[in-house]
C-alpha positions as a Markdown table, in Angstrom:
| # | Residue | x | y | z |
|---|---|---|---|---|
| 1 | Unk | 0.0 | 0.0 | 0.0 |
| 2 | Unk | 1.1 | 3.2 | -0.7 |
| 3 | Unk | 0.1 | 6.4 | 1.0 |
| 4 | Unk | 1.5 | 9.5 | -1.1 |
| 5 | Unk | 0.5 | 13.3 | -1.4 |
| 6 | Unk | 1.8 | 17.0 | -2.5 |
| 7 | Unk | 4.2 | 19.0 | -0.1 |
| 8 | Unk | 5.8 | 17.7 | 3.6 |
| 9 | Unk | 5.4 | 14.0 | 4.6 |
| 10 | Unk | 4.4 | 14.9 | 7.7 |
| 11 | Unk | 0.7 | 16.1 | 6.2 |
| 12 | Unk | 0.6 | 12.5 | 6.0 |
| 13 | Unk | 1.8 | 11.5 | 9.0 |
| 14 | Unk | -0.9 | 13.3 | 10.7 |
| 15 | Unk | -3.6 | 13.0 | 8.2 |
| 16 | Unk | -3.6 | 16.7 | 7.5 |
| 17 | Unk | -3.1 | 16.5 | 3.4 |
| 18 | Unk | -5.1 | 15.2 | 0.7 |
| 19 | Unk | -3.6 | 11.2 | 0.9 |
| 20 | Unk | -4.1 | 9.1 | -2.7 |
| 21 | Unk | -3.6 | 5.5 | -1.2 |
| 22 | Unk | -2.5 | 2.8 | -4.1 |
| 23 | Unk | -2.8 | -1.2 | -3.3 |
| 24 | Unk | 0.4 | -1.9 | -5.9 |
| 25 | Unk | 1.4 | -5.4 | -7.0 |
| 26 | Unk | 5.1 | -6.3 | -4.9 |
| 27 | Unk | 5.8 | -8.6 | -8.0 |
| 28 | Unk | 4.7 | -6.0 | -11.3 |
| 29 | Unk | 4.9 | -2.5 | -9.7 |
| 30 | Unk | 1.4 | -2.1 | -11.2 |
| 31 | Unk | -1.6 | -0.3 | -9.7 |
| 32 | Unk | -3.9 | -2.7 | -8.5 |
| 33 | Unk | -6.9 | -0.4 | -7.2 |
| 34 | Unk | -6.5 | 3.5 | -6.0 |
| 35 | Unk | -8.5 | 5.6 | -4.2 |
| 36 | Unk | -7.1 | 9.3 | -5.3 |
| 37 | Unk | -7.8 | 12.6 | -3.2 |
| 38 | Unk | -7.7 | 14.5 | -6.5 |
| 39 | Unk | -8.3 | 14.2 | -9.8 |
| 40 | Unk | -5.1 | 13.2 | -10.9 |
| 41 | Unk | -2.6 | 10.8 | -9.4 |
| 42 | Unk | 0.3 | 12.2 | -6.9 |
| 43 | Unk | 2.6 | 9.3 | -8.5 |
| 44 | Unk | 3.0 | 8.4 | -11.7 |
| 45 | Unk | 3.3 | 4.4 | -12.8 |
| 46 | Unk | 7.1 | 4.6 | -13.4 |
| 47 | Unk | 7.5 | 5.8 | -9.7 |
| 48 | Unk | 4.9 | 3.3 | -8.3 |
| 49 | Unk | 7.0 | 0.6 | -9.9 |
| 50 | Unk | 10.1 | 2.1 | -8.7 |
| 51 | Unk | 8.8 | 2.2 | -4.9 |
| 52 | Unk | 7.7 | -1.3 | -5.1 |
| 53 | Unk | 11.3 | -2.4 | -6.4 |
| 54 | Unk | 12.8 | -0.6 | -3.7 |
| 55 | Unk | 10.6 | -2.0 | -1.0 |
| 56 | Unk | 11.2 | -4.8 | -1.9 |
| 57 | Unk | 14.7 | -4.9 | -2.4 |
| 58 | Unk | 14.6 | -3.7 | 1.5 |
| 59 | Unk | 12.9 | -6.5 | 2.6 |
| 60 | Unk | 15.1 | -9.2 | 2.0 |
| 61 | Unk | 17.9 | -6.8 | 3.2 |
| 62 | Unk | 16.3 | -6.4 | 6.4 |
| 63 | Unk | 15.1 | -10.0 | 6.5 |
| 64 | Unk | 12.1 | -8.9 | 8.6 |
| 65 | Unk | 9.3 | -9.1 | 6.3 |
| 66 | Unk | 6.9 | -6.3 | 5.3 |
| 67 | Unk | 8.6 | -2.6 | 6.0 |
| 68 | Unk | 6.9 | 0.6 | 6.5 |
| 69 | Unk | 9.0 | 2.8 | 4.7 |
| 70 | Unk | 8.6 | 6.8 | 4.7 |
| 71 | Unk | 10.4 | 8.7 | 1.8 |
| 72 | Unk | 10.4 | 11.0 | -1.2 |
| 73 | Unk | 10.7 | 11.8 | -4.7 |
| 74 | Unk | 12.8 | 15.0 | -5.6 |
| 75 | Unk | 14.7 | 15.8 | -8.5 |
| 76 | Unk | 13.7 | 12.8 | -10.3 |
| 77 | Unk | 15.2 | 10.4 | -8.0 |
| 78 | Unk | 13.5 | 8.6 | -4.7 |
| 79 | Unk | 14.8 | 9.3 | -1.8 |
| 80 | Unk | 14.7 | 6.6 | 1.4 |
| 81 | Unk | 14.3 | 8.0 | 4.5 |
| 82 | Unk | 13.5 | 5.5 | 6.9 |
| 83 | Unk | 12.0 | 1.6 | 6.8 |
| 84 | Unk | 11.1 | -0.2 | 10.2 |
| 85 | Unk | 8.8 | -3.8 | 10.7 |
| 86 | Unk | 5.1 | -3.4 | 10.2 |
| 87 | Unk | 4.0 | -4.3 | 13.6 |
């Protein structure tokens, strides 16, 4: 699942920004179902893709199963800024 809007993650965090939500396949990077807060997507599909590759790439580094991981796109490139066990 991934949780994503416009502007400071911690809007998010707190539930104080407009959240898209997006169930995404952990195998294909592809959308399974969304439920948008706008008319338009805050990710696009390339960067969906790329955030399941990377979460799963931390998984089996980790070795700890599912991760929440918080992070960010800028410039272009994703930026990882923390992953810890789903509880």
């Amino acid at each position: 699942l991934v949780a994503a809007a416009h502007g400071p993650g911690e809007g998010i965090v707190q539930e104080r920004a407009d959240v898209d939500h997006v169930h995404v396949d952990p195998v294909t990077g592809k959308p399974l179902r969304a439920r948008l807060a706008g008319e338009a997507p805050v990710l696009a599909s390339d960067e969906l893709a790329e955030l399941a590759r990377v979460a799963a790439r931390v998984e089996a580094l980790l070795g700890e199963g599912p991760q929440d991981l918080e992070g960010c796109f800028a410039g272009g490139e994703l930026h990882l800024v923390q992953a810890r066990p789903l509880q």
